[in-house]
KOLBAKOL-825377 format. One line per 10 residues: number of its first residue (from 1); their letters; for each residue x, z, y of C-alpha. Coordinates in nm, 2 decimals. Layout:
<atoms>
NUM = A = X/Z/Y ~ ...
</atoms>
This chain:
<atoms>
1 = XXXXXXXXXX = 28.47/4.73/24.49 ~ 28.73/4.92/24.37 ~ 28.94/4.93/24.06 ~ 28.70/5.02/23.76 ~ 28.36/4.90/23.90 ~ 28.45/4.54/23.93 ~ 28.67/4.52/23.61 ~ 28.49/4.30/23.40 ~ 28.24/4.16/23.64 ~ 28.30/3.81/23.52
11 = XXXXXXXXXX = 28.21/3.87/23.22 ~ 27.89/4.01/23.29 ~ 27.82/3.73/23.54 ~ 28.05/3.41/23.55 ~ 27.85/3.22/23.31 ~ 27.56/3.21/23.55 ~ 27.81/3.05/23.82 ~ 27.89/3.38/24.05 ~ 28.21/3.41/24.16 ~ 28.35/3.78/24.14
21 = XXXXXXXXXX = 28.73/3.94/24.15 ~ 28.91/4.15/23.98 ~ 29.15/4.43/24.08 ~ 29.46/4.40/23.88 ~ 29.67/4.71/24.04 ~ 29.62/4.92/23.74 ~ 29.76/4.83/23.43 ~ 29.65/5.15/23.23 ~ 29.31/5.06/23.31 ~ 29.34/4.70/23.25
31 = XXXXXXXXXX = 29.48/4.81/22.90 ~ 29.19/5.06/22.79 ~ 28.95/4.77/22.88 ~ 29.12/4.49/22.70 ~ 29.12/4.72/22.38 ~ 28.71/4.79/22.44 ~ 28.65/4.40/22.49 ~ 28.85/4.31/22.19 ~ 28.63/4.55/21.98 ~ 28.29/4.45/22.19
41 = XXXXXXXXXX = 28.41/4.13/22.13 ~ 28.60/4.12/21.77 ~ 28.91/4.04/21.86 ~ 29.23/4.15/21.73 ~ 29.38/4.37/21.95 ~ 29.75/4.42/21.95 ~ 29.85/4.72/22.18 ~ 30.11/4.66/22.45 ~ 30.33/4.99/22.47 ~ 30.49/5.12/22.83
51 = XXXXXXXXXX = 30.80/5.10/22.63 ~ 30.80/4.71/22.62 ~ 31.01/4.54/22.91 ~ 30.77/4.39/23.21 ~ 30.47/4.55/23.01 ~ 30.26/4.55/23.36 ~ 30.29/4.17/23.38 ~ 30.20/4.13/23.02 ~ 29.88/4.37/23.00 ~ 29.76/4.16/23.28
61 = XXXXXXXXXX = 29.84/3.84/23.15 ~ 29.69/3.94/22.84 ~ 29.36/4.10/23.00 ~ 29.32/3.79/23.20 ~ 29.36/3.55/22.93 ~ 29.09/3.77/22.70 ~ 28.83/3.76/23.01 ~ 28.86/3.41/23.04 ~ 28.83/3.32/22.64 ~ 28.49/3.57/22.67
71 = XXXXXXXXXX = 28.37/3.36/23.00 ~ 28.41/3.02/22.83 ~ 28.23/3.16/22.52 ~ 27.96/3.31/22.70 ~ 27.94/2.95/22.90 ~ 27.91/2.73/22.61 ~ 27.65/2.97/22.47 ~ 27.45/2.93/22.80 ~ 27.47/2.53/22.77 ~ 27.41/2.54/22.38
81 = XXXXXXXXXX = 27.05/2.71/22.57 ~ 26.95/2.43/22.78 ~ 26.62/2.38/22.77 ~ 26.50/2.71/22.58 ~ 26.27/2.93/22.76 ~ 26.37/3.23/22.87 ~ 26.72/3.14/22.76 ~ 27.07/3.19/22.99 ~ 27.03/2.85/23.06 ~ 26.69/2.89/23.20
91 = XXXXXXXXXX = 26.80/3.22/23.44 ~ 27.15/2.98/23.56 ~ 26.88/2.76/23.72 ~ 26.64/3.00/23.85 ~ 26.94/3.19/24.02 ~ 27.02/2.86/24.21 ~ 26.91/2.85/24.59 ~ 26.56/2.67/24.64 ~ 26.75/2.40/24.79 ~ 26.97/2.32/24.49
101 = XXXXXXXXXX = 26.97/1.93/24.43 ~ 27.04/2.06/24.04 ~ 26.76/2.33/24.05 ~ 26.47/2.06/24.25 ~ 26.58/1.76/23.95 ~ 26.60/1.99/23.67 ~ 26.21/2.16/23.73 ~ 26.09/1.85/23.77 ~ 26.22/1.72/23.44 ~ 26.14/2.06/23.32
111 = XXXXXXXXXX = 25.76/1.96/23.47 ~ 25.77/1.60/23.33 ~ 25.90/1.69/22.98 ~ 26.24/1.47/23.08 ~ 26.51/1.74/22.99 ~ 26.69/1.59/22.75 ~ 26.67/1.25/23.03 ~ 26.88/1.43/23.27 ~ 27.05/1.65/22.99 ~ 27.45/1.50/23.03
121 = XXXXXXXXXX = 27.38/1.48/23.39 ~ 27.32/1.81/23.42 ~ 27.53/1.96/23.21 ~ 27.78/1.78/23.43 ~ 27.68/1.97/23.71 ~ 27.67/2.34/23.56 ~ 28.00/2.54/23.62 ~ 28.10/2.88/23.57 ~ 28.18/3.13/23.84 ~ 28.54/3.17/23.94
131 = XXXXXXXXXX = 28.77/3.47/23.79 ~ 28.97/3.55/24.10 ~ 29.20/3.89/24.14 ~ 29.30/4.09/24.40 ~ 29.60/4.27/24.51 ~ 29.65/4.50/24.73 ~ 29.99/4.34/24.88 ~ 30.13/4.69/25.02 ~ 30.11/4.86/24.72 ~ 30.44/4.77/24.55
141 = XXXXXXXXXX = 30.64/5.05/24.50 ~ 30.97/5.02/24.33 ~ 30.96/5.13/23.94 ~ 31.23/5.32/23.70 ~ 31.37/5.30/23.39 ~ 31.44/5.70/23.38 ~ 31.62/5.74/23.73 ~ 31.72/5.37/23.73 ~ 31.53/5.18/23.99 ~ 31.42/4.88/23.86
151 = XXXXXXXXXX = 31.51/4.50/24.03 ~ 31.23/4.43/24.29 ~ 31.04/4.16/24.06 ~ 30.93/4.53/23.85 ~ 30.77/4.67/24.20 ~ 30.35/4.71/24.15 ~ 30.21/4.37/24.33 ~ 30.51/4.15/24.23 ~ 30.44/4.24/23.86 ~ 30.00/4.20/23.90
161 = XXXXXXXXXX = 30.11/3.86/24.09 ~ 30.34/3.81/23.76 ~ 30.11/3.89/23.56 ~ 29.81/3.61/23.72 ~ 30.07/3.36/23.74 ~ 30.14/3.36/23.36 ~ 29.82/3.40/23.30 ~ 29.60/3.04/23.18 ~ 29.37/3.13/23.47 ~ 29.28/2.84/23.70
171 = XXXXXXXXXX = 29.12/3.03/24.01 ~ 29.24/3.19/24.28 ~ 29.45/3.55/24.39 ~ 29.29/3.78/24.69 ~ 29.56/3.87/24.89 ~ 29.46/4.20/25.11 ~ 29.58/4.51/25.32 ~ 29.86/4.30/25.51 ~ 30.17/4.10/25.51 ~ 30.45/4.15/25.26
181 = XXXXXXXXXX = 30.72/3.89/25.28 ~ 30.91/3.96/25.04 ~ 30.63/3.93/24.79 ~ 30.53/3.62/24.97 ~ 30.86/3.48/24.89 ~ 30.79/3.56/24.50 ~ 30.51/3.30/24.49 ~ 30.77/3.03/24.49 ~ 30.89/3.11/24.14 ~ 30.57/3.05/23.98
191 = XXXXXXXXXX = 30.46/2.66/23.94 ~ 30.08/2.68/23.90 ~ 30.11/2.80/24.30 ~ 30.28/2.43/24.36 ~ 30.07/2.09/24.36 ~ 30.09/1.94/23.98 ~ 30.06/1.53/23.88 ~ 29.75/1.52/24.03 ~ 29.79/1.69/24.29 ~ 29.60/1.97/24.23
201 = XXXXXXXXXX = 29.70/2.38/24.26 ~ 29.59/2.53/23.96 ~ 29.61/2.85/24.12 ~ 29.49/2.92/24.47 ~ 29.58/3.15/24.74 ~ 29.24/3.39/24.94 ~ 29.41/3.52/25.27 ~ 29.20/3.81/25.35 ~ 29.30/3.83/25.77 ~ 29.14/4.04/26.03
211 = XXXXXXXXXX = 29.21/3.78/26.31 ~ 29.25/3.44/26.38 ~ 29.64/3.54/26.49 ~ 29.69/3.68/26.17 ~ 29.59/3.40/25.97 ~ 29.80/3.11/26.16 ~ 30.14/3.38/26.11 ~ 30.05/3.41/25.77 ~ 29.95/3.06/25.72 ~ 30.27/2.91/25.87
221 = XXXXXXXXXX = 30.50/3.16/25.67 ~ 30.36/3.11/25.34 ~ 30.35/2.69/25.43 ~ 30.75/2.72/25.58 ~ 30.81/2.81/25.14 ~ 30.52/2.49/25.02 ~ 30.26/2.73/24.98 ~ 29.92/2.70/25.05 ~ 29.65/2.93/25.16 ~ 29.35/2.79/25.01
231 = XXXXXXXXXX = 29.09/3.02/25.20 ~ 29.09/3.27/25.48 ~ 28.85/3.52/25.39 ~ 28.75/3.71/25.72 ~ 28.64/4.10/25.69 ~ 28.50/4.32/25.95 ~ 28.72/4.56/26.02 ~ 28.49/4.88/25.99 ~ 28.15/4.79/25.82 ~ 28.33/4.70/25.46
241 = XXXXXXXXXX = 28.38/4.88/25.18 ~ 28.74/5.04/25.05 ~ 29.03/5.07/25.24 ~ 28.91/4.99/25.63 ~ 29.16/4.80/25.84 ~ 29.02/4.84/26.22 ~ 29.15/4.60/26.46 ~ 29.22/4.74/26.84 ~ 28.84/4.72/26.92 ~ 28.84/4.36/26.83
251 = XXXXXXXXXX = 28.47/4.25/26.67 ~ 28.36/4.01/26.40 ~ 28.16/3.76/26.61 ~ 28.44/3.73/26.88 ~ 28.70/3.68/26.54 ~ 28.43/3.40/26.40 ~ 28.41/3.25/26.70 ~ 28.79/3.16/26.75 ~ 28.82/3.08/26.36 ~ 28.51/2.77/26.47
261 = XXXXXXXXXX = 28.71/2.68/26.73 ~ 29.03/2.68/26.63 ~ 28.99/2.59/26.26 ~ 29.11/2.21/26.29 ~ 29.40/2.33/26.45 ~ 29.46/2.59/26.15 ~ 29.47/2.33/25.93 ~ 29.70/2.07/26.08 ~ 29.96/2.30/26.18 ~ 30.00/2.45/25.86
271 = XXXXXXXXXX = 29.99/2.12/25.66 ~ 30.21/1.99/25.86 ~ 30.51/2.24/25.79 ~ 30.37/2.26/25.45 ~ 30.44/1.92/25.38 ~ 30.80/1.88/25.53 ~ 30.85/2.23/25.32 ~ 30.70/2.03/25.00 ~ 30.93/1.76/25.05 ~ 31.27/1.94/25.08
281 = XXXXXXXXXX = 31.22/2.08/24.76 ~ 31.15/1.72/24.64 ~ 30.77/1.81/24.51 ~ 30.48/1.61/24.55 ~ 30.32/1.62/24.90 ~ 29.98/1.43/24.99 ~ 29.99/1.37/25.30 ~ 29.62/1.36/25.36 ~ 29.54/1.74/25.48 ~ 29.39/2.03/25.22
291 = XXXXXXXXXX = 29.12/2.19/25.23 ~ 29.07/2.54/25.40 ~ 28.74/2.74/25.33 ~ 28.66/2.98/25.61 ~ 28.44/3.27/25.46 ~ 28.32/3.58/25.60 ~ 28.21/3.93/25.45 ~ 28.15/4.29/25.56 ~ 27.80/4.42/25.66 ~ 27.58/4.09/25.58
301 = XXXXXXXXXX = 27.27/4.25/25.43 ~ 27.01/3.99/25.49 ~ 26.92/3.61/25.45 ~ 26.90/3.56/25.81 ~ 27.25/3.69/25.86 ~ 27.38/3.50/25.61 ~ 27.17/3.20/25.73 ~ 27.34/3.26/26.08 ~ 27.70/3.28/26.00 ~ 27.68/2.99/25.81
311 = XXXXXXXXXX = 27.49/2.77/26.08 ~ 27.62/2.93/26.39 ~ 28.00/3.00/26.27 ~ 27.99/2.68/25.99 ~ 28.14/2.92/25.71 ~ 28.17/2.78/25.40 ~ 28.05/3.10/25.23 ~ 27.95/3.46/25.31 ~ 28.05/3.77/25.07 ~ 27.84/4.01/24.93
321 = XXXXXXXXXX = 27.98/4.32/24.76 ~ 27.90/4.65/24.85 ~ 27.49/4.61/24.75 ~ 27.59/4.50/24.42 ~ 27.73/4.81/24.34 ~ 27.31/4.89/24.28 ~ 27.31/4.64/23.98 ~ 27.42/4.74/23.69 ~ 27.40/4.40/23.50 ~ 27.72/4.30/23.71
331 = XXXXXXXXXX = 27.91/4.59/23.82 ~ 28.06/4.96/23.65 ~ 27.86/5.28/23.83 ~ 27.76/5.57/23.60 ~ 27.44/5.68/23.63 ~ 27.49/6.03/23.78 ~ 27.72/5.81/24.09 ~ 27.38/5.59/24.10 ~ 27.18/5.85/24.16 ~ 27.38/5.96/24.44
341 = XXXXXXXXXX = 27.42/5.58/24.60 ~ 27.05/5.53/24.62 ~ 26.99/5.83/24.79 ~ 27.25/5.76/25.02 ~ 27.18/5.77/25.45 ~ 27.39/5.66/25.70 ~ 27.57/6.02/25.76 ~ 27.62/6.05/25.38 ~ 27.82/5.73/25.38 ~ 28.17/5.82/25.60
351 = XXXXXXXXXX = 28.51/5.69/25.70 ~ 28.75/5.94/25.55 ~ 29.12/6.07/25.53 ~ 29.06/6.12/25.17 ~ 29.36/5.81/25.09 ~ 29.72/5.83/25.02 ~ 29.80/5.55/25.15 ~ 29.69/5.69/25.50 ~ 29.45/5.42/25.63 ~ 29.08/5.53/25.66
361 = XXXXXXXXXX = 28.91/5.49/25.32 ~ 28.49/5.43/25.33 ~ 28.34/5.65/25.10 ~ 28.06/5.92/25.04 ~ 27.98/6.27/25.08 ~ 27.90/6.43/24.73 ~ 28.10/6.23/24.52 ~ 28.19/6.39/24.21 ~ 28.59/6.35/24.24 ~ 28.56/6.51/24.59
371 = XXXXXXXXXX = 28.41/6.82/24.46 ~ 28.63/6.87/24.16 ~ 28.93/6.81/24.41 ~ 28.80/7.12/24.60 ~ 28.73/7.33/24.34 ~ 29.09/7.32/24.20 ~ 29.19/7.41/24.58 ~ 28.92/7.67/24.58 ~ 29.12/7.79/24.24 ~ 29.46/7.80/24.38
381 = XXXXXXXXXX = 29.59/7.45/24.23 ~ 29.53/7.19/24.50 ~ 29.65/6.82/24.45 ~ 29.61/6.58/24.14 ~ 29.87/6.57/23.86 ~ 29.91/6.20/23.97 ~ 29.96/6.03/23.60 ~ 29.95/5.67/23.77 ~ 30.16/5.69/24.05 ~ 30.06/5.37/24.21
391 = XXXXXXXXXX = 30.03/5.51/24.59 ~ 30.36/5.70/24.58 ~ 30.47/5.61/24.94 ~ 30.60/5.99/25.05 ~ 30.94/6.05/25.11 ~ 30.95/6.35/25.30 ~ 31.02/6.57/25.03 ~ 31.23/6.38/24.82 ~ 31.42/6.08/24.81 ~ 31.18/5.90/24.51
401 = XXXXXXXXXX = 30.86/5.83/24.67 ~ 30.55/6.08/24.56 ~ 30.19/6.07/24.67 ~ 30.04/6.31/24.94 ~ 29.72/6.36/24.68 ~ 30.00/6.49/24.43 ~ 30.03/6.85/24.31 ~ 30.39/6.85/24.41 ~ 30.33/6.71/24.75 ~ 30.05/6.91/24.85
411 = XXXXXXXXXX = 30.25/7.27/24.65 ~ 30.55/7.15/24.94 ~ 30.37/7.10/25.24 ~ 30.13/7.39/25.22 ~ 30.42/7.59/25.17 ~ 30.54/7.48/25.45 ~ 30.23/7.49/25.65 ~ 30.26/7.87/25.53 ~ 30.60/7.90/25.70 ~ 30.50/7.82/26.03
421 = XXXXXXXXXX = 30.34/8.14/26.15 ~ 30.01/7.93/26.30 ~ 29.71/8.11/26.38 ~ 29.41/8.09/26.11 ~ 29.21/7.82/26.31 ~ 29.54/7.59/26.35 ~ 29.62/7.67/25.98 ~ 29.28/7.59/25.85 ~ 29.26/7.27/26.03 ~ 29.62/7.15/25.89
431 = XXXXXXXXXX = 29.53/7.29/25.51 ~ 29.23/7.12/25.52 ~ 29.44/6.75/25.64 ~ 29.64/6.80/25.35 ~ 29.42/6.89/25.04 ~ 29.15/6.60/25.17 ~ 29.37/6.33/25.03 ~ 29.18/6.22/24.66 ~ 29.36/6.08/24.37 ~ 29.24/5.70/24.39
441 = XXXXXXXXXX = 29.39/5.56/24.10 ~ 29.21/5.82/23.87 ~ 28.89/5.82/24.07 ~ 28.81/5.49/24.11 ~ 28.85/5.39/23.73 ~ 28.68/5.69/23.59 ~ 28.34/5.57/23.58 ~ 28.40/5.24/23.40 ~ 28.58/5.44/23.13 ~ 28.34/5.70/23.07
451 = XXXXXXXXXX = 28.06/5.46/23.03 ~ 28.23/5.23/22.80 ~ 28.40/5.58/22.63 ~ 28.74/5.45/22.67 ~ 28.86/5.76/22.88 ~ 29.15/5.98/22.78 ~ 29.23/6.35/22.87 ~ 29.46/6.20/23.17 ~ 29.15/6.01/23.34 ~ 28.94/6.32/23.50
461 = XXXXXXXXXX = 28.61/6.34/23.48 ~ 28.61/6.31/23.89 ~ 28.45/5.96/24.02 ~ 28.50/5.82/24.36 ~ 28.33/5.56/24.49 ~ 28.39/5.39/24.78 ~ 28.08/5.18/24.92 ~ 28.07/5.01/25.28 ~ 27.82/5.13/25.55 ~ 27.54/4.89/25.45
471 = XXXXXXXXXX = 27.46/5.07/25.14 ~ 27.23/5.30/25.36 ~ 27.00/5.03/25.35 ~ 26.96/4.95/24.98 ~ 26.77/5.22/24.82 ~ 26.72/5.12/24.47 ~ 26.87/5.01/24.12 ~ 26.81/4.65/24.09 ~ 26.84/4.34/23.85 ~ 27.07/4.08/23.91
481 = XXXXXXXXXX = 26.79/3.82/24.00 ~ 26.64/4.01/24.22 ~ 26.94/4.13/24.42 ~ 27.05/3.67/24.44 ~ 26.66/3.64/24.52 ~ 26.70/3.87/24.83 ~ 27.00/3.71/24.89 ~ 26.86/3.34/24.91 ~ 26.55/3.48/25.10 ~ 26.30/3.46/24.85
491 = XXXXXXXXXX = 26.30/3.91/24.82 ~ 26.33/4.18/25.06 ~ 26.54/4.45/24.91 ~ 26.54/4.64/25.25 ~ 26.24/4.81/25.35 ~ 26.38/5.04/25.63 ~ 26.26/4.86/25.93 ~ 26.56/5.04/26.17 ~ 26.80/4.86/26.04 ~ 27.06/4.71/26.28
501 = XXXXXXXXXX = 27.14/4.35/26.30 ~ 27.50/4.34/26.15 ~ 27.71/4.27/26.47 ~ 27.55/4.57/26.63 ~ 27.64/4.81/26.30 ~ 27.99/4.77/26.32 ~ 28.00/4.73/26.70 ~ 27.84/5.10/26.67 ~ 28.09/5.19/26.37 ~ 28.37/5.09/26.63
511 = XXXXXXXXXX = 28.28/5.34/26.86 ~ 28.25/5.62/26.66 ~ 28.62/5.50/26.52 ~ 28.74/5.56/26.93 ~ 28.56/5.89/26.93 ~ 28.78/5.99/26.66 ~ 29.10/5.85/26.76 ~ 29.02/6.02/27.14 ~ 28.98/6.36/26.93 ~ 29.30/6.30/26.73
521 = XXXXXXXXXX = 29.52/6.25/27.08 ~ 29.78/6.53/27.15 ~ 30.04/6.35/27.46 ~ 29.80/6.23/27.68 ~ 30.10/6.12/27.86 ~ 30.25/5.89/27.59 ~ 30.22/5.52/27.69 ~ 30.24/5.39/27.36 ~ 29.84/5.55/27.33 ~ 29.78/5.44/27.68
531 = XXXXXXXXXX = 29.84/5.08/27.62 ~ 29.64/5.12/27.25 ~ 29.31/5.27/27.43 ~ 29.36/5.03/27.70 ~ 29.36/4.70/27.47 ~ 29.09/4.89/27.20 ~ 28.85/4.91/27.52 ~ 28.88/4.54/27.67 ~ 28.83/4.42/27.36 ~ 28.51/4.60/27.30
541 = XXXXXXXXXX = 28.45/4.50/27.63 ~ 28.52/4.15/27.58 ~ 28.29/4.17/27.26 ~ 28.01/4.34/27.48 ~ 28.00/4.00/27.73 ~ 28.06/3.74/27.45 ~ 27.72/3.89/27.26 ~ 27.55/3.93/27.60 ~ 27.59/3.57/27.58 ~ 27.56/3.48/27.24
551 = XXXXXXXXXX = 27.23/3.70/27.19 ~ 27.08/3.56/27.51 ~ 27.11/3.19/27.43 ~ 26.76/3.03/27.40 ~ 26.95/2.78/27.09 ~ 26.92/3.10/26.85 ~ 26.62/3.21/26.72 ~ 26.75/3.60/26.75 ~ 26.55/3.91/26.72 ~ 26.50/4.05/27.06
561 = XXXXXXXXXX = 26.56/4.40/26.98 ~ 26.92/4.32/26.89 ~ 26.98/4.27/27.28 ~ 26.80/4.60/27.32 ~ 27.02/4.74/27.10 ~ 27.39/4.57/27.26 ~ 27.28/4.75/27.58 ~ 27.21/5.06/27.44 ~ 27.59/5.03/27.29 ~ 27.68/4.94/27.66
571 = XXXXXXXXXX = 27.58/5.25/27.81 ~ 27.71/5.44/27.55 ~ 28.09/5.29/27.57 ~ 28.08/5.33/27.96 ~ 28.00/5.69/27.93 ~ 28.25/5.67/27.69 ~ 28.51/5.47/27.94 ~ 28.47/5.76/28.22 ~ 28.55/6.06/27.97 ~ 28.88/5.85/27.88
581 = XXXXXXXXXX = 28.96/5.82/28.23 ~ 28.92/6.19/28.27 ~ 29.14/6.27/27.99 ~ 29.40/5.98/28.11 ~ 29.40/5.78/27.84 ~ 29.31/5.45/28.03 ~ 29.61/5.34/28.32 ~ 29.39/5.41/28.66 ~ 29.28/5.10/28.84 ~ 29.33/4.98/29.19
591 = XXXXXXXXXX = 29.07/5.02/29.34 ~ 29.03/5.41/29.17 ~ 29.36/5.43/29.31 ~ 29.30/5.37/29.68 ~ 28.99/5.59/29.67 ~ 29.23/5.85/29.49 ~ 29.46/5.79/29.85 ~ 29.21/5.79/30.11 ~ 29.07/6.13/29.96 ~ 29.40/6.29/29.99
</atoms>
């Protein structure tokens, strides 16, 4: 979602049970919004200054704790509504899947006249949605006291996890973009990520993994140090929103499939060096196996999908996140950035270069931060004044970190660019490279500000946005009911009718990724490229014959059009296959070989 448009989700929807995250990278946002919900909210609000020591961890800490004081609030209110009409109490239940043992009992009372029967029982059963966060686990650069660098524990994601771990928070933190051990290691100095009396972790650990592989590494490490991974939380590499982490041509029903069959083995191999780890430290250690929830997200834009992964793959939940940046009861999109979501086609919505942190960033054309980014290059002063600093990870130009959307960066290296003597097409490519990069941390927090009018002169009025690929589907501006109705089946928000099953969407956004990566080659003849094409096409290949299979099964009641669809894909990546061969970016094979022999 972002940083700003996912802020204070749970407050607009935690009472009615949803479960949402919060980014907690960026303090100075975090700050400006814990001073608007304190006056929204009247609450005292005492300012915490950049000059106070560990003043990251703290505005967190503090931001987390106000949420959760404003959740519990709104929650009681919604129970002190039970049996009102048209009352929060009366939406909780008619958000509830049709199914609902809660939702059937509580109509029929409602039917009957019995409510205040069943009252205690069901207000038993009622529960808020979960305030999770999320860090970014690569995005921990080292901090300063003037030119002092500060101790490691100061370093971006090891204050945010501080700052959830101090926090009164009983949920769980989103742990994303990668392994970092040494801020792996950090979760042993916090107790709420340790069993308690009972037991039970009062804070929880979401793996977000890419691979089975992946997961068992990570799982293992973090279990070798008595910590627990609570959930692996699956993403498709391509059709997501934000930062995009593409495996080598590996796809999401191949990855689901080995999570299902391997998932038993998951679990004992990690409890079991979790346990011996729990016991040299002399903590308490059950030696009955904990749970692991399996979930899945990226692309799913209809009940049936949904329906399907949980059946077929036995997830324990599916994400949604990109369509609800379309409704504005639960997430932070100024209207003009509306406008230009709902209008939005599949070219519109692009993988781009635009991020510092150099790892292909889903966004859109048109966006508003994008323009004013090319204006000031149009004016002479590329670059963004950088006031955050949180993606500072370029040291070419200096031995302190800076950020390639910076002024100062892009001022160096198109000055240097200028030095080279290149002619105007090889200059205009390599300019071009350098003043995409966007100033994230600015961009995605600016729309939250400006409608809650807690912006400063520092904040831009640029927005970025960064949507996933499904978006092109969703075409309106919708209510929270009726976005969970089309989840649950009981609405159709989509009424393209060319819409691709999700399996074939990304296995489509996967080859355009190779297209790109064969235009960026240079060394044909490097065999660190030849081995990476090589593995990126067996595993499309591989993907190709296991949903040859899977689509063909007479078990699943699957459209027919989606096999249509596969072998249109098929033809397309052989074609594609031959023109890599011709290029010699795939080893040849034997039997090309010998042909290759007899010719000569």
């Amino acid at each position: 979602m972002g940083l700003g448009f996912s802020i204070d989700t749970p407050i607009k929807v935690a009472h009615f049970g949803i479960d949402s995250v919060i980014s907690i990278v960026d303090d100075d946002l975090i700050e400006k919004m814990r001073k608007h919900h304190c006056k929204n909210f009247d609450v005292e609000y005492e300012p915490i200054s950049t000059k106070e020591e560990d003043y990251r961890a703290k505005r967190i800490t503090a931001y987390l704790n106000l949420v959760d004081d404003i959740v519990q609030d709104n929650f009681e209110k919604l129970k002190n509504s039970y049996g009102k009409e048209h009352s929060d109490f009366a939406k909780y239940i008619e958000l509830l899947p049709d199914d609902s043992d809660l939702k059937i009992k509580y109509n029929e009372a409602l039917e009957n006249n019995a409510l205040e029967v069943i009252k205690e029982w069901v207000l038993l059963k009622v529960k808020p949605g979960n305030i999770d966060v999320n860090i970014m686990t690569k995005v921990d650069k080292p901090n300063y006291n003037r030119d002092l660098q500060l101790p490691v524990i100061y370093n971006d994601a090891h204050a945010s996890l501080r700052g959830f771990a101090n926090s009164k928070l009983k949920s769980s933190i989103v742990l994303s973009a990668g392994m970092n051990p040494r801020l792996y290691s950090y979760f042993e100095e916090f107790e709420d990520f340790f069993p308690n009396e009972n037991g039970e972790l009062n804070k929880k650990i979401i793996l977000k993994v890419s691979d089975y592989r992946s997961a068992i590494i990570q799982g293992k490490y973090l279990a070798k140090k008595g910590i627990w991974i609570s959930e692996y939380r699956i993403e498709s590499g391509l059709n997501c929103g934000g930062h995009a982490f593409a495996t080598d041509g590996y796809l999401l029903g191949p990855i689901l499939e080995e999570f299902k069959t391997n998932r038993e083995l998951l679990i004992n191999t990690t409890h079991e060096i979790y346990i011996d780890a729990l016991k040299k430290k002399n903590r308490l250690a059950n030696d009955l196996p904990r749970d692991i929830k399996i979930t899945a997200q990226g692309g799913v834009g209809t009940f049936d999908e949904q329906k399907f992964l949980l059946e077929y793959y036995q997830v324990d939940s599916v994400g949604w996140g990109t369509p609800f940046l379309l409704v504005p009861e639960a997430t932070n999109v100024d209207q003009n950035t509306l406008s230009l979501l709902t209008n939005a086609t599949e070219e519109d919505l692009y993988l781009s270069r635009i991020s510092p942190l150099g790892v292909p960033f889903n966004s859109i054309r048109g966006n508003s931060k994008d323009i004013e980014k090319l204006e000031n290059a149009l004016n002479g002063k590329p670059g963004s004044p950088c006031p955050k600093k949180y993606l500072q990870s370029n040291t070419e130009f200096s031995e302190k970190a800076i950020c390639t959307a910076s002024i100062t960066y892009q001022t160096k290296k198109i000055d240097q660019l200028k030095s080279q003597n290149l002619d105007k097409t090889n200059f205009d490519s390599q300019y071009k490279k350098i003043i995409d990069k966007a100033c994230l941390c600015v961009g995605l927090a600016t729309s939250v500000l400006k409608m809650n009018d807690a912006a400063e002169k520092t904040d831009g009025d640029g927005v970025l946005i960064c949507p996933g690929p499904n978006l092109a589907y969703f075409s309106k501006i919708v209510s929270l009911k009726e976005m969970i109705d089309h989840i649950y089946g009981r609405l159709n928000l989509i009424s393209r009718k060319d819409r691709p099953n999700m399996f074939i969407k990304e296995m489509k956004l996967y080859l355009n990724y190779l297209k790109e990566e064969i235009k960026e080659v240079e060394d044909n003849s490097s065999i660190g490229k030849l081995k990476y094409f090589d593995t990126f096409q067996k595993n499309i290949s591989d993907g190709i014959e296991y949903y040859k299979n899977l689509f063909s099964s007479d078990l699943l009641k699957i459209n027919r059009t989606i096999m249509h669809d596969l072998l249109v894909l098929e033809e397309e990546f052989k074609t594609m296959k031959e023109q890599m061969k011709l290029l010699k970016l795939l080893p040849i094979e034997s039997n090309e070989l010998s042909a290759n022999v007899a010719v000569y």
